[in-house]
C-alpha positions as CSV (number, residue, x, y, z in Angstrom):
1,X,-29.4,29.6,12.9
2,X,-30.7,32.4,10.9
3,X,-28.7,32.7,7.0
4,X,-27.4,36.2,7.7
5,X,-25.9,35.4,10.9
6,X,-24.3,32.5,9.5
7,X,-23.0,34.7,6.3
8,X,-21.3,37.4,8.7
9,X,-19.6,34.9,11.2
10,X,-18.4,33.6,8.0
11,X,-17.2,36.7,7.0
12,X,-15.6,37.4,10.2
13,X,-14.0,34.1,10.1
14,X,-12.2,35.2,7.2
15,X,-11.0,38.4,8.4
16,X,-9.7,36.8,11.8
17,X,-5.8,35.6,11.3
18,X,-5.2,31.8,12.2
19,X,-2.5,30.6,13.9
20,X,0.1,28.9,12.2
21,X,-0.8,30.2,9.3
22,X,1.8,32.3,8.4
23,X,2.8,30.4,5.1
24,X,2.3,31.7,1.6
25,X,0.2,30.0,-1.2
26,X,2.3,27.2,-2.7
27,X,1.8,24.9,-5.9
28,X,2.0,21.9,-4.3
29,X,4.0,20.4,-0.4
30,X,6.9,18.3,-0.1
31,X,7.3,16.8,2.7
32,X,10.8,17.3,3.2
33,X,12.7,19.7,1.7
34,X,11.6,21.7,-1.6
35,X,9.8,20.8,-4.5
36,X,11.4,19.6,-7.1
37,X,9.3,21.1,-9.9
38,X,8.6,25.3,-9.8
39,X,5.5,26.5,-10.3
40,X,5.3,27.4,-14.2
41,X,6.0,23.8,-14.9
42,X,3.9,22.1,-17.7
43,X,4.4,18.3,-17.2
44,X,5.8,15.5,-15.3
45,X,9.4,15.0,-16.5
46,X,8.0,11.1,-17.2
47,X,5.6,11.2,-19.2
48,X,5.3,12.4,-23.2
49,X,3.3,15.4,-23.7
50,X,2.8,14.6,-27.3
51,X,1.2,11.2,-26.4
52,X,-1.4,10.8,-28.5
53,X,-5.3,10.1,-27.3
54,X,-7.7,7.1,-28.1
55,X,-7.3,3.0,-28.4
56,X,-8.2,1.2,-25.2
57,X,-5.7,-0.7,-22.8
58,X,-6.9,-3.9,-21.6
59,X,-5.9,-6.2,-18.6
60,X,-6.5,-10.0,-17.9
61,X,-6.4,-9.5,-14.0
62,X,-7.3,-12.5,-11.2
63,X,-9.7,-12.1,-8.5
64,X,-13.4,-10.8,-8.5
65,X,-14.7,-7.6,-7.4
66,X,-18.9,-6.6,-5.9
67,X,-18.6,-3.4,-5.4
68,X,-17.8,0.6,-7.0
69,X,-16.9,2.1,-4.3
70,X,-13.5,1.9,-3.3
71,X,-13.2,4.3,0.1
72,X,-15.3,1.7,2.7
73,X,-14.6,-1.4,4.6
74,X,-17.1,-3.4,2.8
75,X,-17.0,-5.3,-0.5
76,X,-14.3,-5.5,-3.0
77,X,-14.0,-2.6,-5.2
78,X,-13.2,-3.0,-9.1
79,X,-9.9,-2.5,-10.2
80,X,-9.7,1.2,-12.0
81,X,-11.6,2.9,-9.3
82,X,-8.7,5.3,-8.7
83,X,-9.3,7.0,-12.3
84,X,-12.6,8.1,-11.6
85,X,-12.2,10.5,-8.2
86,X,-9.8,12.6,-7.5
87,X,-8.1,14.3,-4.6
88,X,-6.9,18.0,-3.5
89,X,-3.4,17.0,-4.7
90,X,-1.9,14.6,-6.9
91,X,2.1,12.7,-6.2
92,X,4.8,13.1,-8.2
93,X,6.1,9.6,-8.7
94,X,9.9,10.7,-9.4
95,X,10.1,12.6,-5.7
96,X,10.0,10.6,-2.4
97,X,6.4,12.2,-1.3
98,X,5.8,15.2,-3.0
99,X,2.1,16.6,-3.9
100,X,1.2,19.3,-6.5
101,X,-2.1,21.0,-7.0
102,X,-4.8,19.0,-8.8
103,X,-8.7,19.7,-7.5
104,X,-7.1,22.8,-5.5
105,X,-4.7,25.0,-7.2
106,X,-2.8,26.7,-4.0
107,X,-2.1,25.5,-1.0
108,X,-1.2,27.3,2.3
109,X,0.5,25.6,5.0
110,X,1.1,26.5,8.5
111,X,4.9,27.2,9.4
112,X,4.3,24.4,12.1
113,X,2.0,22.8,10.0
114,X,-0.7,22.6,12.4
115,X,-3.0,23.5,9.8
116,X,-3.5,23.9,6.0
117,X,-5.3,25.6,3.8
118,X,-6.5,24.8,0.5
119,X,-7.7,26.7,-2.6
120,X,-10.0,24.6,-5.1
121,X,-9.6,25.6,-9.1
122,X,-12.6,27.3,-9.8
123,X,-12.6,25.3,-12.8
124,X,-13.0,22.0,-11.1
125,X,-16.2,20.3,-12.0
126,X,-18.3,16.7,-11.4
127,X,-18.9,14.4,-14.4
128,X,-22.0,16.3,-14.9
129,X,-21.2,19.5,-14.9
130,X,-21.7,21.0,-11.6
131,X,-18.9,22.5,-9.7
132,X,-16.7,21.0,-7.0
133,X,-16.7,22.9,-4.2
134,X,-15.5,23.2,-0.3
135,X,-19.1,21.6,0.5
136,X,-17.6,18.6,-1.3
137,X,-14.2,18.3,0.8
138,X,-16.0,18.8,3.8
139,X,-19.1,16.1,3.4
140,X,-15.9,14.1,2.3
141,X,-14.0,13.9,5.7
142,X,-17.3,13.5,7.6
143,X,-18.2,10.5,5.5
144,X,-15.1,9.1,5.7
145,X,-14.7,9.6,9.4
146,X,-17.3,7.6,9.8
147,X,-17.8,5.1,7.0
148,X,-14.0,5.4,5.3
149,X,-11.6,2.4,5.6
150,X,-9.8,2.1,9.1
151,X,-6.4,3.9,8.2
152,X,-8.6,7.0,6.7
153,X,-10.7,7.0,9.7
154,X,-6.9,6.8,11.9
155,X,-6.1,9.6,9.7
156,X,-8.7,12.0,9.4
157,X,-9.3,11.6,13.5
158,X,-6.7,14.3,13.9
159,X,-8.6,16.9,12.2
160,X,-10.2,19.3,15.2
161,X,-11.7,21.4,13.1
162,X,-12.5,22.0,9.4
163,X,-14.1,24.9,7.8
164,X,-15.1,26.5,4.5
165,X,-14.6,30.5,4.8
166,X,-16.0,30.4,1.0
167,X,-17.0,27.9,-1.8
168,X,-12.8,27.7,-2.9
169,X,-11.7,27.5,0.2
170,X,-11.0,24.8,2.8
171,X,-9.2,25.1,6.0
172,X,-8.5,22.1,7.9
173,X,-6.6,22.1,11.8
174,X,-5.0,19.5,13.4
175,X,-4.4,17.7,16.8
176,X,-1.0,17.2,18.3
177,X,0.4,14.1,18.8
178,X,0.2,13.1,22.7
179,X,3.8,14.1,23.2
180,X,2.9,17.3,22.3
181,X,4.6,17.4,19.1
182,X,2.9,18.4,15.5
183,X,2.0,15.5,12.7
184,X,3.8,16.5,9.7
185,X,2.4,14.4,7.4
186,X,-0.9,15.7,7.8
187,X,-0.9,18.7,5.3
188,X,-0.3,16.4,2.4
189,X,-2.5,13.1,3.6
190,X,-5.6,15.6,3.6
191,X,-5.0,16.3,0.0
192,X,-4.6,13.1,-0.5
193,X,-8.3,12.7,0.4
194,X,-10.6,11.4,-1.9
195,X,-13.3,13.5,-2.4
196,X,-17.3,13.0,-3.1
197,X,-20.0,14.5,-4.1
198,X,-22.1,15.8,-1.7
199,X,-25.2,15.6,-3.9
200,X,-24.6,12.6,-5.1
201,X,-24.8,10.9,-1.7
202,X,-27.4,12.9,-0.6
203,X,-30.3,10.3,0.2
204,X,-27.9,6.9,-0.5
205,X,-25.5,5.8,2.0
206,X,-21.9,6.2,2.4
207,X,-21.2,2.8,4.0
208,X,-22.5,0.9,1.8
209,X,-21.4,-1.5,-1.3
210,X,-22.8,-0.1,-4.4
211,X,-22.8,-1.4,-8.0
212,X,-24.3,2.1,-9.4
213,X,-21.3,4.1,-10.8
214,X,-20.3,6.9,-8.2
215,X,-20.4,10.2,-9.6
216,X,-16.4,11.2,-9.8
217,X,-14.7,14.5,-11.0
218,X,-11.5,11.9,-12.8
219,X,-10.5,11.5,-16.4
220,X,-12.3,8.5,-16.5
221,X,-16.0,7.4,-15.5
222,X,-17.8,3.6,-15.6
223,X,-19.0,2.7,-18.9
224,X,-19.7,-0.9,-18.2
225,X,-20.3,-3.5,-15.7
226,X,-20.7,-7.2,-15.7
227,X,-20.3,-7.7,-11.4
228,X,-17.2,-9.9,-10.4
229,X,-16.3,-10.6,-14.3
230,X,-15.4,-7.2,-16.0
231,X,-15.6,-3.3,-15.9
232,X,-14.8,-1.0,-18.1
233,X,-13.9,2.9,-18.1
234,X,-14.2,5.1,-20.9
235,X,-12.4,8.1,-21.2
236,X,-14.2,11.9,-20.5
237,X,-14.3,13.9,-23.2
238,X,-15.0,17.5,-21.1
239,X,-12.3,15.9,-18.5
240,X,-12.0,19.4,-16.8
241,X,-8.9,18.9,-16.0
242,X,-6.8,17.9,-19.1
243,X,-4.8,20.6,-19.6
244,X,-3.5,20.8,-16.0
245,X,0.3,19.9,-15.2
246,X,-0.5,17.0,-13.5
247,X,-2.6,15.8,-16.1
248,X,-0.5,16.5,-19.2
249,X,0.5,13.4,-20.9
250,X,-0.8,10.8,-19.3
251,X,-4.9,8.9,-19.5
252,X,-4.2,8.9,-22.8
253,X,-6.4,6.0,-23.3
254,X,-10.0,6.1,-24.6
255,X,-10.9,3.0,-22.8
256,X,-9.8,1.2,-20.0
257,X,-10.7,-2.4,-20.0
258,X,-10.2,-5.3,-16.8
259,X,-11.7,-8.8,-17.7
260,X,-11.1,-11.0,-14.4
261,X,-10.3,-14.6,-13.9
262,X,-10.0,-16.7,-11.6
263,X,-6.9,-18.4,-12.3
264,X,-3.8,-16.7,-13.0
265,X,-3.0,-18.9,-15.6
266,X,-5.6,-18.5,-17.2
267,X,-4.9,-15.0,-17.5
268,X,-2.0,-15.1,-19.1
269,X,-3.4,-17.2,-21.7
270,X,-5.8,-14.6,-22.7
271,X,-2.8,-11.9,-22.4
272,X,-1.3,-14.1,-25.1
273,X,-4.3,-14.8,-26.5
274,X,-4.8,-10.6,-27.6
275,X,-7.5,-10.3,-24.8
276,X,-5.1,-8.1,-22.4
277,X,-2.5,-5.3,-23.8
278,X,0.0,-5.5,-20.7
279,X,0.3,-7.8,-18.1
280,X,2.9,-6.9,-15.2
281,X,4.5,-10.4,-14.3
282,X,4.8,-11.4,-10.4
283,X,5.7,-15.4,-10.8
284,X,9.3,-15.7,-12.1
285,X,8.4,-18.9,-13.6
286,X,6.1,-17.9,-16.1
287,X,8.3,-15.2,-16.8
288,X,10.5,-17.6,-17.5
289,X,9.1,-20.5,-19.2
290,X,5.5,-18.6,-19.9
291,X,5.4,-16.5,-22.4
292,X,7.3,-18.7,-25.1
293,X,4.8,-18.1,-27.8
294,X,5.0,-16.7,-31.8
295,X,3.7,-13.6,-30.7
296,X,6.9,-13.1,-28.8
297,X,9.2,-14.5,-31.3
298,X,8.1,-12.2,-33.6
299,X,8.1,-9.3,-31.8
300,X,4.2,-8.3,-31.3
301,X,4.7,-9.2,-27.7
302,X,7.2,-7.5,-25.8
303,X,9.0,-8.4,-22.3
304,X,11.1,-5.6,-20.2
305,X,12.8,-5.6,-16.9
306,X,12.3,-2.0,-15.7
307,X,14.7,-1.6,-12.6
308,X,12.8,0.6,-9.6
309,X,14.1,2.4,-6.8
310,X,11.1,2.2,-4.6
311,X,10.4,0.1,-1.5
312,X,8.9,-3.3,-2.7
313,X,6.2,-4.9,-0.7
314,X,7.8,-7.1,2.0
315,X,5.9,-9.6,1.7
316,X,6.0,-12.8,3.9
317,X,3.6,-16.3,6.1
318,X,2.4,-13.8,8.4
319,X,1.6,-15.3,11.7
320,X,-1.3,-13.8,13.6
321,X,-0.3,-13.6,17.1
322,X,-3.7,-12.6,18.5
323,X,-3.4,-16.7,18.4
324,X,-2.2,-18.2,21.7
325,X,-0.1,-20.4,19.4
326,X,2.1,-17.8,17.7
327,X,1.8,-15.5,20.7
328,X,5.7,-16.3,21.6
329,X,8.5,-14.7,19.7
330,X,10.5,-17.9,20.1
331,X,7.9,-19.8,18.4
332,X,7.9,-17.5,15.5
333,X,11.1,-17.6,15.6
334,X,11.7,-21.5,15.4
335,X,9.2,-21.5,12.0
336,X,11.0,-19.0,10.2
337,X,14.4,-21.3,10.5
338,X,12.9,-24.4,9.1
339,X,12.5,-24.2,5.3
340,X,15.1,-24.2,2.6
341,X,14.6,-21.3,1.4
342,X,17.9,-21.2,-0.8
343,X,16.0,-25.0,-2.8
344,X,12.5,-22.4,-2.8
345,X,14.1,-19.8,-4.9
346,X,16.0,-21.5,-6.9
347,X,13.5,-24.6,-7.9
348,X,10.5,-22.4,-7.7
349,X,11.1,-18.9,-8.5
350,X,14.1,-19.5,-11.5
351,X,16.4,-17.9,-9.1
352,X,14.8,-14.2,-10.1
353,X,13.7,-12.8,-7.0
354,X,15.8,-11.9,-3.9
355,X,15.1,-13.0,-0.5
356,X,13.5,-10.0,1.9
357,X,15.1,-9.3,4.6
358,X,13.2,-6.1,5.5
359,X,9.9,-4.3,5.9
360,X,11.1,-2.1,3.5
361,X,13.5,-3.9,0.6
362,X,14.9,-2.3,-2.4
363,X,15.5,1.0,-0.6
364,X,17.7,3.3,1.7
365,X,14.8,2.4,4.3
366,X,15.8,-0.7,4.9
367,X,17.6,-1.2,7.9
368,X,21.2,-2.9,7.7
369,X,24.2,-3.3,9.3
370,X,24.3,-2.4,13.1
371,X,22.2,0.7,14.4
372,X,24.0,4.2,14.4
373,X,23.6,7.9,13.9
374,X,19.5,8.6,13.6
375,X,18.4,5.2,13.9
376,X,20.3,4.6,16.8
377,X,19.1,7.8,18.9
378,X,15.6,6.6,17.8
379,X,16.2,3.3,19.6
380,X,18.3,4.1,22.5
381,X,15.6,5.4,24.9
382,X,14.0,1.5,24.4
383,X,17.3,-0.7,24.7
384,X,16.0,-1.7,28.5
385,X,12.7,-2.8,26.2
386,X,14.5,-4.3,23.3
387,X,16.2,-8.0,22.7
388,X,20.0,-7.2,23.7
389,X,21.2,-8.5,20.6
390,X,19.3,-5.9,18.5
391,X,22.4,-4.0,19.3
392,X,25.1,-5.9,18.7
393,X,24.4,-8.4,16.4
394,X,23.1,-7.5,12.8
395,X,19.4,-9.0,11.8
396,X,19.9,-12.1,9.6
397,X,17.7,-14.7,8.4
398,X,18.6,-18.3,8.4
399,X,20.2,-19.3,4.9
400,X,17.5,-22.1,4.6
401,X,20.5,-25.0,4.7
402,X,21.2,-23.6,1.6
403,X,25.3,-22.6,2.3
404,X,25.9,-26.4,4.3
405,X,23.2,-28.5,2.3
406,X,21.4,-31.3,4.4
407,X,24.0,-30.3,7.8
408,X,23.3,-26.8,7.7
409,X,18.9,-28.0,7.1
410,X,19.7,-30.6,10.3
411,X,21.2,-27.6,12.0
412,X,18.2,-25.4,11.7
413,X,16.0,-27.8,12.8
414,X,18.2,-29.2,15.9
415,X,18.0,-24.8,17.1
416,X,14.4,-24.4,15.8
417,X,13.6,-27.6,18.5
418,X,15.9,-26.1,21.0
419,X,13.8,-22.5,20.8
420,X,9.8,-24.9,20.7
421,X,11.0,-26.5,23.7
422,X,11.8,-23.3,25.4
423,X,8.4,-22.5,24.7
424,X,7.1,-24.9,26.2
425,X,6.7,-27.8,23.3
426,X,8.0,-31.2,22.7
427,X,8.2,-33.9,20.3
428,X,6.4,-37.2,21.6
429,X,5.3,-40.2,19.4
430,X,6.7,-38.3,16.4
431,X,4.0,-34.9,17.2
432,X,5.0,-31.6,18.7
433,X,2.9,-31.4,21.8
434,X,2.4,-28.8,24.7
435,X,2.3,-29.7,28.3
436,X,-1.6,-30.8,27.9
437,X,-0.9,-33.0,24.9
438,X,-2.3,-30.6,22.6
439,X,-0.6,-30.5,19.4
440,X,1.1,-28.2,17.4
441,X,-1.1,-27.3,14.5
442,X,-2.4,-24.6,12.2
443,X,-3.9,-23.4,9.0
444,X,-2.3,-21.3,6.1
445,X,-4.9,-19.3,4.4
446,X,-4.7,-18.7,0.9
447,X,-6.5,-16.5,-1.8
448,X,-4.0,-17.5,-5.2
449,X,-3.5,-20.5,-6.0
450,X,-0.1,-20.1,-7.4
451,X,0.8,-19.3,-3.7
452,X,0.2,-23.2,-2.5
453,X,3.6,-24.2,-3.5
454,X,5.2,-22.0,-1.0
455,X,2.7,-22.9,1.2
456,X,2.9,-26.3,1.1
457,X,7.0,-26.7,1.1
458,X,6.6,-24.9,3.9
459,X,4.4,-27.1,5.4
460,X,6.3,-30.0,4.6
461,X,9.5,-28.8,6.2
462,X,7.7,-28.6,9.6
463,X,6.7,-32.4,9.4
464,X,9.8,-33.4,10.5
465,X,9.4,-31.5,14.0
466,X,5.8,-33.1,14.4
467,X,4.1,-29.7,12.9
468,X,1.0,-30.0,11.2
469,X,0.3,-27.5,8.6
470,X,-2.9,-27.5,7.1
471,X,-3.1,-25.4,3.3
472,X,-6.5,-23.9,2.5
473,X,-7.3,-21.8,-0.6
474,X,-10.5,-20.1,-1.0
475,X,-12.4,-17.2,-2.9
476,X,-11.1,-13.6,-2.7
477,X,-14.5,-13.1,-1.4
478,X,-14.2,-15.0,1.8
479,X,-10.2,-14.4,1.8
480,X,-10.8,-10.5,2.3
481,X,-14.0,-11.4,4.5
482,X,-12.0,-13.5,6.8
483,X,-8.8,-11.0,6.5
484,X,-11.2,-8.2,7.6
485,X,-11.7,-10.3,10.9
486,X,-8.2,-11.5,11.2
487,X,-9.5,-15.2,11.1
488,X,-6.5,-17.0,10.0
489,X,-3.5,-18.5,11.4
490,X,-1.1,-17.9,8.9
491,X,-1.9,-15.9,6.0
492,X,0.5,-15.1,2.8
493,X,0.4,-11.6,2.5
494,X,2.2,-8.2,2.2
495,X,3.0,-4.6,3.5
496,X,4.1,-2.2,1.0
497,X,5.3,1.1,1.7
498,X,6.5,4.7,-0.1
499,X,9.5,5.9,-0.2
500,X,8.5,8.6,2.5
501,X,6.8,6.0,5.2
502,X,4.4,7.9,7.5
503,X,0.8,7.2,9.2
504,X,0.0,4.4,7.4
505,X,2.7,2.3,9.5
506,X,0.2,2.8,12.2
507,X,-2.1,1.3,10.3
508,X,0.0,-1.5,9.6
509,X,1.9,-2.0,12.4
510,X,-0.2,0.2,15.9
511,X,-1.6,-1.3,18.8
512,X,-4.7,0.5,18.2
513,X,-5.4,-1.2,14.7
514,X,-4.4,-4.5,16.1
515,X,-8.1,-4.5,17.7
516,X,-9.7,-2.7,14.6
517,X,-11.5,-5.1,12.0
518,X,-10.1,-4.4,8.4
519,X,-7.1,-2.8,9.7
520,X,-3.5,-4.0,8.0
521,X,-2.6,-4.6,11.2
522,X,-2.6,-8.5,10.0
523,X,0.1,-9.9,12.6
524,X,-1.9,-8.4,15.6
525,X,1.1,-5.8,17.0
526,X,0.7,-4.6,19.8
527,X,4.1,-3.3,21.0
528,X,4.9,0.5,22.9
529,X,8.1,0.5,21.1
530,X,6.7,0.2,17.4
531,X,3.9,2.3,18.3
532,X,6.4,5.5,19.7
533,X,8.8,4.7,16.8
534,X,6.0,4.5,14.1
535,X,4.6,7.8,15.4
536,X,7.6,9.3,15.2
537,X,8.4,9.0,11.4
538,X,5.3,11.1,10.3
539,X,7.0,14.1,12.9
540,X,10.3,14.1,11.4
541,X,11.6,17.5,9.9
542,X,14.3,16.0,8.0
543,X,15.5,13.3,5.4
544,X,18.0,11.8,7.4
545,X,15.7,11.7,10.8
546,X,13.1,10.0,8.7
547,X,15.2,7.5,7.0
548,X,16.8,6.7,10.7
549,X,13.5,6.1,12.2
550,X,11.7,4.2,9.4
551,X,15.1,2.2,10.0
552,X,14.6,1.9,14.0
553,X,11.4,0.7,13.3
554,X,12.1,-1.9,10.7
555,X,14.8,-3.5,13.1
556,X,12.6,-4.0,15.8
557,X,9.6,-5.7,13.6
558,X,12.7,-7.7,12.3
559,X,13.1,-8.6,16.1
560,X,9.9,-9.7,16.5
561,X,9.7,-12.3,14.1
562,X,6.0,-11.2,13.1
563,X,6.3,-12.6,9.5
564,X,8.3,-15.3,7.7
565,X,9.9,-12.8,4.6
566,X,9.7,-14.3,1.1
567,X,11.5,-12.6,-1.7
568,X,11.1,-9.8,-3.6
569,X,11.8,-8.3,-7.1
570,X,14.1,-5.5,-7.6
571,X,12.8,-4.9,-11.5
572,X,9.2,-4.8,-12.8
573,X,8.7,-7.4,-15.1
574,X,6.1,-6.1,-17.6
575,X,5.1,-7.7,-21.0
576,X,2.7,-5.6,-23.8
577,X,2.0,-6.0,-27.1
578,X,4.2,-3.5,-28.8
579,X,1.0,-1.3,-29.9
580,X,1.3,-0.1,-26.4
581,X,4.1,2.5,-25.7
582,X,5.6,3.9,-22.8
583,X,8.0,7.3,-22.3
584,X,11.5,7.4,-22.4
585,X,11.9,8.0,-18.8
586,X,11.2,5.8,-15.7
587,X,9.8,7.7,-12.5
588,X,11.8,6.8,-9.5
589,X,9.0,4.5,-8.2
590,X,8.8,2.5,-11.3
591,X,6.6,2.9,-14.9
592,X,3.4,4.4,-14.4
593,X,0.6,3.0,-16.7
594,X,-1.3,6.0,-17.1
595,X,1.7,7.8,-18.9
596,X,1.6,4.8,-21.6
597,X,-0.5,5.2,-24.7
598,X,-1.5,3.4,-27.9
599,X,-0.5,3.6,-31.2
């Protein structure tokens, strides 16, 4: 098509009104309710403005990494990727979900919210120089439609149309749900969108692992890179957006450093060692017993217990039931009542964690008690669908034998034997056999291994019913490959969640990403029920209707017995050498590393 004609429909785009787009430019979205900050604000209320620039943080971290680019299937990006793009909007960490302007300055939303409509800062610019513009967002959601990790490609699938009236501006449209009714959420998760260059990319593709350092528009850009050992960011100078709101007080570091290990350990001995500046602690027993050391006793190294009011990850031995062996709820079922899990946290964890009992723990999320108000409307049209005792009995795990000692273990086990044979299994000649003689066994896949001692008292409470439970550990490498493919049996893993849940539970939980490689989908899902109820939290218009629907949903994955839930911290444990500093005030999901600085 000839340039004029494509400049006037352009212009005539602009002058026709679009539905649904009634609302006035805004500084940022909530997604329910009101902001909580106005628009002349000039910081976060937790960070310190005054926080001086320069020094480098440094991490001792675990794992390995082979690629830079953070927003595809493939590879395993380096840790720190998140400081070099940037998005539309940016979260305020002390408000459930709530986004304020970063790479676009106003926002316009539809009264329906059909459809946004954002305005980029005309002072938003690459790392070299050029300017960000609507060419950028759009190239973006293409690439990541096609190339983008599975929940961004769930996502971005409800766009029907996208258009850029002028190099500022970016409208985007969106697809109703099949009941008809509008996706809330989908305002704020398209500036949440990570956005590209367009340039850049032009002649290298999108889908591919890279080591070459992606052209970003963050505070921070590569420096250095030894591949699968260490990567380091330095600080830009020009960052074009310092002075902004969202930016005040915080990357106040010059450098930011990640050396990786393999072992964990290891790790923490160069922490303590003056190779790493913080270190946040996930193993109660090196919290406890680890970090005895001069540098602690005298004060250089410091320890704190930061309490959070976010959801912590409910982590758990998830089984996947695309296996024929963990297909039956009664099976799962039977597992989960077998260890002591009341010995586990006690002799292995110090007694510092808590045991989940939730896909959301640690929050008003979690559901508890019986169903009623909210929650219970969300669950009533499925009760016909749903076990019976969902609604009259509260969701409890087994105590583990811990409250009756070896009576209360012997009791488990008698009903975990009662609920296999059900299923179809038996114990002959001391093995737990199926009606072909084939025997009850399995493997637990493992990337840390700090997690084989879960693993393995788990396995050795199942001996006793004839279960064999093979532990394997292997590379993060071939752990994330053989995630990607869900090829595992059991797997030690997590699901962690905001405090304002939305699509992402699809991700985690839908029948669609059940079949889609690389999906979070780990257990293989595939229930109606979670999929309505998990498709209904993103369309809620209110607090209260999202809190009882994040609860329905919760309940029923409780019911289904899809993971065996470990514990979970209600603090963060962090140590840091006491050059490093952090503000006076805690955001509501927890300290925030980019507000610290050094002295």
């Amino acid at each position: 098509m000839p340039r004029p004609i494509i400049l006037i429909l352009t212009l005539l785009a602009m002058l026709v009104p679009h539905p649904g787009l009634a609302g006035q430019p805004h500084h940022g979205i909530a997604m329910h309710g009101d902001l909580a900050l106005p628009p002349d604000f000039t910081a976060f209320p937790y960070v310190n403005p005054a926080a001086p620039k320069g020094g480098a943080i440094r991490q001792a971290v675990t794992g390995s990494f082979d690629s830079l680019h953070p927003h595809i299937v493939k590879g395993v990006p380096a840790l720190g990727m998140g400081s070099v793009f940037e998005t539309l909007l940016t979260r305020s960490w002390d408000e459930p979900f709530s986004l304020y302007g970063l790479l676009a300055d106003r926002v316009e939303v539809a009264d329906d919210r059909s459809a946004v409509t954002f305005h980029i800062n005309p002072k938003a610019r690459w790392h070299d120089g050029t300017p960000l513009t609507a060419a950028d967002v759009l190239f973006s959601l293409e690439a990541q439609r096609r190339d983008g990790t599975p929940n961004r490609r769930l996502f971005y699938a409800k766009v029907t149309a996208a258009e850029a009236p002028d190099p500022q501006t970016i409208r985007f449209a969106f697809a109703p749900n099949p009941d008809g009714t509008i996706d809330r959420e989908m305002p704020l998760l398209m500036g949440l969108m990570p956005i590209h260059s367009k340039v850049f990319w032009s002649g290298r593709d999108f889908s591919r692992t890279t080591l070459e350092p992606i052209l970003g528009s963050g505070p921070y850009r590569v420096a250095s890179v030894d591949p699968g050992r260490r990567i380091v960011y330095e600080r830009v100078r020009d960052y074009w957006g310092r002075g902004l709101p969202v930016r005040v007080g915080q990357y106040n570091a010059d450098r930011l450093e990640f050396d990786y290990y393999r072992d964990d350990s290891v790790a923490l001995e160069a922490f303590k060692a003056g190779q790493g500046d913080v270190r946040y602690e996930s193993d109660p027993a090196k919290w406890a017993t680890g970090y005895d050391g001069p540098a602690l006793r005298d004060g250089r190294i410091v320890r704190e217990e930061v309490p959070n009011h976010r959801p912590e990850p409910a982590r758990g031995l998830i089984f996947n039931t695309r296996r024929p062996l963990f297909a039956d709820v009664r099976v799962r079922r039977a597992l989960g009542m077998v260890p002591d899990f009341d010995w586990i946290g006690r002799s292995l964890f110090h007694g510092l964690l808590t045991r989940t009992a939730s896909y959301y723990p640690n929050s008003d999320l979690a559901a508890r008690g019986l169903p009623e108000g909210e929650e219970l409307t969300a669950l009533e049209p499925f009760r016909d669908r749903l076990p019976p005792d969902l609604f009259i009995r509260p969701f409890a795990l087994p105590d583990g034998g811990g409250g009756n000692g070896p009576a209360g273990l012997r009791a488990n086990r008698r009903d975990a034997l009662r609920l296999l044979e059900q299923a179809g299994w038996r114990v002959r000649d001391g093995r737990l056999t199926d009606a072909a003689g084939n025997r009850f066994a399995f493997e637990i896949l493992l990337s840390d291994p700090s997690e084989e001692r879960v693993a393995l008292e788990f396995a050795r409470s199942l001996e006793p019913l004839g279960i064999e439970a093979r532990v394997r550990t292997v590379d993060s490498a071939q752990f994330q490959a053989r995630l990607e493919r869900f090829d595992f049996d059991i797997t030690m893993r997590w699901w962690a969640s905001t405090l304002s849940p939305g699509n992402e539970q699809l991700y985690y939980y839908g029948s669609d990403a059940a079949g889609q490689e690389g999906s979070r989908n780990l257990a293989g899902i595939r229930d109606p029920v979670v999929d309505t109820l998990a498709r209904s939290i993103a369309a809620a218009t209110t607090r209260a209707a999202l809190v009882g629907r994040v609860r329905a949903l919760d309940r029923v994955l409780l019911w289904g017995h899809y993971m065996i839930p470990l514990y979970h911290s209600p603090v963060d444990r962090i140590a840091h050498w006491s050059s490093l500093h952090r503000p006076a005030v805690t955001p509501l999901y927890g300290p925030m590393l980019e507000s610290w600085w050094v002295e």
